[in-house]
Residue, then its C-alpha position, 0 to 999 in steps of 0.5 A: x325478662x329484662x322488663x322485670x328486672x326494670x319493674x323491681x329496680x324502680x320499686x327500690x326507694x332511696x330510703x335505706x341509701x338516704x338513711x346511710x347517707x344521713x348517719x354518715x353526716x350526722x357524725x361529720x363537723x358541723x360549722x354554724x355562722x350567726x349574724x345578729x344586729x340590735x339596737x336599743x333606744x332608752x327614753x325616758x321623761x327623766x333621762x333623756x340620752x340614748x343608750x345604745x348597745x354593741x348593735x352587732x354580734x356575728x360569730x362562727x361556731x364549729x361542733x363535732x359530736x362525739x360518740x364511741x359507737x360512730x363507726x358502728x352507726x355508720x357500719x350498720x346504717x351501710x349494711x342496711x343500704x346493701x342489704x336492700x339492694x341485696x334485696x332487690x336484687x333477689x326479687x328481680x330475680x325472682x320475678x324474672x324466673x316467674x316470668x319465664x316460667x309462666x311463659x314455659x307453662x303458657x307454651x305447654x298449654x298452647x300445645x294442648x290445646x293444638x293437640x285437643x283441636x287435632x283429637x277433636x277434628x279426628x272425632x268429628x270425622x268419626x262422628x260424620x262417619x258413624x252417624x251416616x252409619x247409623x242412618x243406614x243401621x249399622x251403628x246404634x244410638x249408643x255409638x253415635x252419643x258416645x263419640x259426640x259426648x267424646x266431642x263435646x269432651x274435646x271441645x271443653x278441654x279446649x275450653x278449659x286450657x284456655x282459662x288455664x292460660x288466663x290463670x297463668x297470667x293471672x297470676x303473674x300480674x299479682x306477683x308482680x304486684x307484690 
């Protein structure tokens, strides 16, 4: 049950967490340094000097923004995040329950199929028996047929429990799938 639990957390993407964290910073002040440097050489036939501009620039900008619903941004955006955990939360336990109880039904059906193989040894007995009886015309034809139909009865009930048991694996593959 543990590995399920392990199976869904790694399912859970960092989505709905960044997403919380990126509103969160998104309001935060932000501070943007800037560095520029230039130069400008005037040459001309007529005017012969070079003209020169300020060559550097730097400066420091700081900015907040301003919004009147930021803090409900920033609620929503954290309510979403603990709803998806929230979420995985409810799938893992799902998945878990799933498992143990497709383990349950897995069990039941491994007792079946005992409990067939044991009516199916006690009708191949019979059948040893009532077939020699027939040999020696006690029993009739339709005796001997009925207990080997009732075998071959036994054997496919065993047959089926375990495409049964197949079934049930089956299906919890695709709903760990999901």
């Amino acid at each position: 049950s543990d590995a399920w639990y392990g199976l869904a957390k790694s399912e859970f993407s960092l989505g709905d967490y960044a997403k919380a964290k990126i509103t969160t910073a998104s309001y935060l002040p932000k501070l943007t340094a800037n560095l520029q440097a230039s130069h400008s050489n005037y040459d001309s036939e007529i005017n012969s000097q070079d003209n020169i501009d300020n060559p550097w620039s730097a400066g420091l900008t700081l900015s907040m923004p301003l919004d009147i619903n930021y803090k409900a941004n920033i609620q929503s955006a954290k309510i979403n995040y603990l709803k998806s955990k929230l979420d995985i939360s409810d799938k893992s336990s799902e998945l878990a329950q799933k498992y143990d109880e497709t383990i349950d039904n897995i069990n039941i059906i491994k007792e079946k199929i005992k409990i067939a193989k044991q009516i199916q040894d006690s009708y191949k007995s019979l059948y040893d028996v009532v077939k020699e009886q027939f040999n020696a015309g006690l029993k009739t034809f339709y005796d001997v047929e009925s207990l080997k139909n009732s075998l071959e009865i036994q054997n496919l009930e065993v047959k089926i429990q375990n495409y049964n048991i197949t079934l049930q694996k089956i299906n919890l593959y695709f709903d760990v799938k999901e």
